[in-house]
N, C-alpha and C positions, 0 to 999 in steps of 0.2 A: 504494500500500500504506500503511498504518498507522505508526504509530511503534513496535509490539511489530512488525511485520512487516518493517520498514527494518534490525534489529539482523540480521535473517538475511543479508543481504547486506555485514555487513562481516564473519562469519562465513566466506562467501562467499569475501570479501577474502583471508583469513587461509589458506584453504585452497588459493586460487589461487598464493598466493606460495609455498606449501610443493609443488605440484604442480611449480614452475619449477627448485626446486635438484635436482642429481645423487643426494643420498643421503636425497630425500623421504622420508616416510613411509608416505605415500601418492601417487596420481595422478587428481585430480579435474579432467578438462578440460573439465565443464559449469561450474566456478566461475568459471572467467572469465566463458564466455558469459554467465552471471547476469549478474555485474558491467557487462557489454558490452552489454546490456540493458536498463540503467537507470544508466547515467551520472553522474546526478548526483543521486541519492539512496547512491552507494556512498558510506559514510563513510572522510573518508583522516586527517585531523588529527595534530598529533603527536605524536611517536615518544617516550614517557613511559616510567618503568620499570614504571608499573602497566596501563600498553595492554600496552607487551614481557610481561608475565605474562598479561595476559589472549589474546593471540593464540598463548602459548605452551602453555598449559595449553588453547584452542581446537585446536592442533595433534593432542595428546598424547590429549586424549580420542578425536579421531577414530576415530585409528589404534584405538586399548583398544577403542571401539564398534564399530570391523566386525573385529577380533579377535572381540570377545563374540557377534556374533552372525551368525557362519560358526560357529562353535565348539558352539551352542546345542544341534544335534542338535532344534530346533525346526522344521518342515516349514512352518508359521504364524507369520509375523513382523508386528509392529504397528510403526510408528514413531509417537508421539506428537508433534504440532507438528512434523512432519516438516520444517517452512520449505523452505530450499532442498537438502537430503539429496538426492546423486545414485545412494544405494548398489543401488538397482535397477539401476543400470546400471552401476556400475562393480564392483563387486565377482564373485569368483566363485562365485555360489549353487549348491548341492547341485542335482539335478533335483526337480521338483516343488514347491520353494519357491513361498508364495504371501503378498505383501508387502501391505499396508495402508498407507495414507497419510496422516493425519490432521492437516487444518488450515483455516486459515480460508479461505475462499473465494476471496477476492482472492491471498490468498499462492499458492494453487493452480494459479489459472487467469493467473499470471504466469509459473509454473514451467510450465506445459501449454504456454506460447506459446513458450518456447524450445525444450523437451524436442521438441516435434513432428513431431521427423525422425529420432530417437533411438529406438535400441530396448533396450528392459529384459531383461537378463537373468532374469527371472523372473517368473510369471505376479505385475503390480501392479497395483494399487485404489488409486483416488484418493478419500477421505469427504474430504468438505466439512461442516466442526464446528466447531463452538466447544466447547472442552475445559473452559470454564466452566459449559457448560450441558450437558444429556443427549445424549452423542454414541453412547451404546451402541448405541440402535437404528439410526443412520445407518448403523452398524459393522456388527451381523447382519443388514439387509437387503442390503449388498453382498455379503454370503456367510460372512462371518467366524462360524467353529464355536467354541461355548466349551467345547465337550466335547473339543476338541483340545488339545496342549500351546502354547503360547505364548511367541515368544521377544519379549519388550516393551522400545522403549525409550524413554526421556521426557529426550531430551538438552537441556541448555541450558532445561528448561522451568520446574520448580520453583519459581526465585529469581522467575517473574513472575508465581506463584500467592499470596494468602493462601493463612494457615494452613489456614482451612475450604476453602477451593479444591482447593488441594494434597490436602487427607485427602479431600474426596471423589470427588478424581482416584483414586488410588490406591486407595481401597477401592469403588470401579468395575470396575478395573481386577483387582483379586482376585475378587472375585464372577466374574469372565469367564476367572478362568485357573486350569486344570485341572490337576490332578496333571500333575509333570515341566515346567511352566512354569516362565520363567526372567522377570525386569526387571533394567534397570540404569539407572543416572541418578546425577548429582553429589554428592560430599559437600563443603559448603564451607566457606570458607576467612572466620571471624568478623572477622577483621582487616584481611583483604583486600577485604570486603566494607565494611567500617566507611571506608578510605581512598576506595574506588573513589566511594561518595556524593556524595565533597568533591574528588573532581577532577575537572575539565573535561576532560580529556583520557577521560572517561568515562562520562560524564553521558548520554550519548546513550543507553549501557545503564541503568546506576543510578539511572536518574531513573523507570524502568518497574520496576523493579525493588519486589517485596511481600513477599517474607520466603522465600515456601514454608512447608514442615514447621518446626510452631513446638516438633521434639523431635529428637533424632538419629533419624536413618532406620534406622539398624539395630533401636532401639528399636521404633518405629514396622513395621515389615517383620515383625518379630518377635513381635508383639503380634498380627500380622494373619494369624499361619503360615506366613510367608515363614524361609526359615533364610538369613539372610543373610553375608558377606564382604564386607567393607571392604579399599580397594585403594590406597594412600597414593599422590600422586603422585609424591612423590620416587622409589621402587623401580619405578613404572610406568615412566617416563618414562628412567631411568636402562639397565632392559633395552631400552629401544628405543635407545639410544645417545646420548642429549640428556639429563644430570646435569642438575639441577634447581642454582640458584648460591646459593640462599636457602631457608633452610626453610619447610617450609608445612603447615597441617593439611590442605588442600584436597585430594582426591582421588575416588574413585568407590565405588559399591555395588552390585554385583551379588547375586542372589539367585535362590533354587528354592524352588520350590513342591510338596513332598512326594516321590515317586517314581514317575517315570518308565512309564506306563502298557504 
């Protein structure tokens, strides 16, 4: 795999260790296998206050994203950059749900090789894209309706877009989502962003790292017909039972797309 591909797998990491405590948040017991998989591209290095933030805020979003999209009341679910996401199969999907996969090739047919004996909770599609370049058709030739509502999410992907990348991710992704669609994806953290560049204990991400949205997303979502909600993480992470010890702008965006067909 790639170097924007290798960060999925200490994601991986982050999610297998929360799988292992009693008062998890979740329970992903494909993220071992990932890790168990590929040995020695899992990144381990150490244990810094700004990895502790970046694997806890990795945690925190999890849980918030198969909250947000069990909740969706979406029948049509996309994951963008899906990397190593096992939510087809661990989560519990309504009947009928129909899941989309969207990633590069290699990261794909790396998850295919373990996943192989696994079965999904709900009917899934695997597209093979690059999100930098025209993935829409790959997307409706597998079946994907854009006259249906859409529950979309673009986790951990943004920060490894330019600006123009990013905006015409996203305004892709509106053109294909119909009234009563919903997206979510990161709002971050300028500061925590500005340290992470200059530490080695994090380079491995930051160093792929392009900006994204070069405006607030709520702006931006807003601009484009989205009615959006901003989700701080200190209050997110606090009703899940893990206080945040330091404050932070960092948090999430959710949004809707008009009313509900």
């Amino acid at each position: 795999m790639d170097e924007v591909s290798k960060t999925a797998l200490g994601v991986a990491r982050v999610r297998a260790v929360e799988s292992e405590r009693l008062d998890g948040l979740f329970d992903d017991p494909w993220a071992a296998k990932f890790c168990a998989a590929a040995p020695d591209q899992v990144p381990t290095g150490e244990r810094t206050p700004l990895s502790l933030s970046f694997a806890f805020h990795a945690i925190i979003r999890t849980r918030f994203y198969d909250d947000y999209l069990l909740a969706s009341g979406c029948r049509q679910v996309v994951l963008l950059a899906a990397g190593l996401d096992s939510r087809a199969y661990r989560l519990d999907w309504p009947a009928g749900i129909r899941l989309y996969e969207l990633d590069l090739p290699k990261v794909l047919a790396f998850k295919e090789s373990v996943l192989a004996d696994a079965e999904p909770r709900c009917r899934r599609t695997v597209v093979p894209a690059d999100l930098r370049a025209d993935w829409t058709k790959a997307l409706q030739d597998k079946g994907f309706q854009p006259e249906e509502p859409t529950a979309w999410l673009a986790e951990g992907l943004l920060i490894y877009l330019t600006s123009e990348d990013a905006d015409r991710l996203l305004a892709a992704v509106t053109a294909l989502s119909a009234p009563g669609s919903r997206i979510a994806f990161e709002r971050g953290d300028r500061s925590y962003q500005d340290q992470a560049l200059n530490s080695p204990s994090m380079q491995r991400y930051s160093t792929l790292w392009r900006g994204g949205l070069d405006r607030p997303a709520s702006q931006w979502l807003t601009e484009h017909g989205w009615q959006p909600t901003e989700h701080a993480l200190g209050p997110v992470a606090e009703a899940y039972g893990r206080p945040i010890r330091k404050e932070t702008s960092s948090g999430f965006v959710t949004a809707s797309r008009g009313a509900s067909r």
